[in-house]
C-alpha positions as CSV (number, residue, x, y, z in Angstrom):
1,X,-187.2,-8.2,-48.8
2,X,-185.9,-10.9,-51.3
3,X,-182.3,-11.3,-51.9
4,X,-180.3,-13.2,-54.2
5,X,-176.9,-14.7,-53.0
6,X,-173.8,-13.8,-54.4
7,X,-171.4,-16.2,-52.5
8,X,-171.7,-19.8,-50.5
9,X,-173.0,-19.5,-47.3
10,X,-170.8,-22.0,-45.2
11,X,-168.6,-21.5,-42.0
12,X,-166.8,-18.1,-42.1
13,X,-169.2,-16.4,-44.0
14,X,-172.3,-18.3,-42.0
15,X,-170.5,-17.1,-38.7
16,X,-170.1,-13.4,-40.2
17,X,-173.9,-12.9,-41.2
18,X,-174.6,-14.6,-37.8
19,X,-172.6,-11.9,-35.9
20,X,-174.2,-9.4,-38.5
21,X,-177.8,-9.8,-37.3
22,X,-177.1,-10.8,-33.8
23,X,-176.3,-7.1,-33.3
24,X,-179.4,-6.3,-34.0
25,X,-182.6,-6.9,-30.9
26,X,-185.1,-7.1,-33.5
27,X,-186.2,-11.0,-34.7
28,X,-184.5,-11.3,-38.3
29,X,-186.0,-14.2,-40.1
30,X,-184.6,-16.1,-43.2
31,X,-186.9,-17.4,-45.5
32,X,-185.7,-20.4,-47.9
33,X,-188.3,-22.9,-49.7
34,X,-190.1,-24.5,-46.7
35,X,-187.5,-23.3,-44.5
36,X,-187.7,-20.7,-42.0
37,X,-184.7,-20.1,-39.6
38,X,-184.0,-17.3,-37.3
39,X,-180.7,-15.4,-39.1
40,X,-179.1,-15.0,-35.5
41,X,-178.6,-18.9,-35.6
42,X,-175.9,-20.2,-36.7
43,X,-176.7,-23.9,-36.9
44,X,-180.1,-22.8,-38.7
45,X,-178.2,-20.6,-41.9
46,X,-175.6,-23.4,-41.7
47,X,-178.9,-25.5,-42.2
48,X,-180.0,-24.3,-45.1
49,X,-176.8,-24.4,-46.9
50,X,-177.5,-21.1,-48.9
51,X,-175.6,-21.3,-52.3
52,X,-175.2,-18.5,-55.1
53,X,-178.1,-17.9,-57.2
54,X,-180.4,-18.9,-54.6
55,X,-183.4,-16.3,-53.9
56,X,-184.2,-15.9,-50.4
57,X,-186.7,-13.9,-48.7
58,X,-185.1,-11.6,-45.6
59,X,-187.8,-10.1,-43.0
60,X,-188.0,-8.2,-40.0
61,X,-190.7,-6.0,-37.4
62,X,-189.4,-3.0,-39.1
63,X,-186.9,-2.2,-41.9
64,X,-183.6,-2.0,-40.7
65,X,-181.5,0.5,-42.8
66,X,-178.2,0.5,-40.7
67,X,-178.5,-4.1,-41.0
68,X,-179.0,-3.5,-44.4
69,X,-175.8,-1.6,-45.0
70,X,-174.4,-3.6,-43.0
71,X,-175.5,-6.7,-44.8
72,X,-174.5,-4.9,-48.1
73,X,-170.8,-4.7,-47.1
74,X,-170.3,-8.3,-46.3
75,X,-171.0,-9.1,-50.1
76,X,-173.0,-11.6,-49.2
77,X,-176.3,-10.8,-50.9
78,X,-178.1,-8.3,-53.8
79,X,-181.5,-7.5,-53.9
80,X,-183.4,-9.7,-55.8
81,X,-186.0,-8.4,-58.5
């Protein structure tokens, strides 16, 4: 699923998304350029220094309504087109 971000993606809001996905026992991969970072690391999204405009490409085994919803409350991210 592609995303577009909304916000900058540094410290509180790293450590949020982090705590987001870590919930979650599935692997949740981010997907930035030539980067590929597991999203329940937070050194890895702090990495890629995720800023707003930025398309990225979320995936996971299976889609996750409940993380979605989740992810959708943080403000953090809108589906890309």
């Amino acid at each position: 699923m592609k995303l577009k971000v909304l916000t900058p993606i540094f410290a509180e809001a790293a450590s949020k998304l982090v705590n987001t996905t870590s919930k979650h026992t599935e692997t949740i991969l981010i997907k930035k350029d030539h980067w590929v970072i597991d999203a329940k690391s937070l050194l890895g999204v702090l990495a890629i220094a995720l800023q707003p405009g930025q398309i990225i490409e979320l995936s996971m085994e299976a889609e996750n309504e409940v993380l979605l919803a989740e992810l959708k409350e943080l403000e953090l991210f809108e589906k890309a087109e």
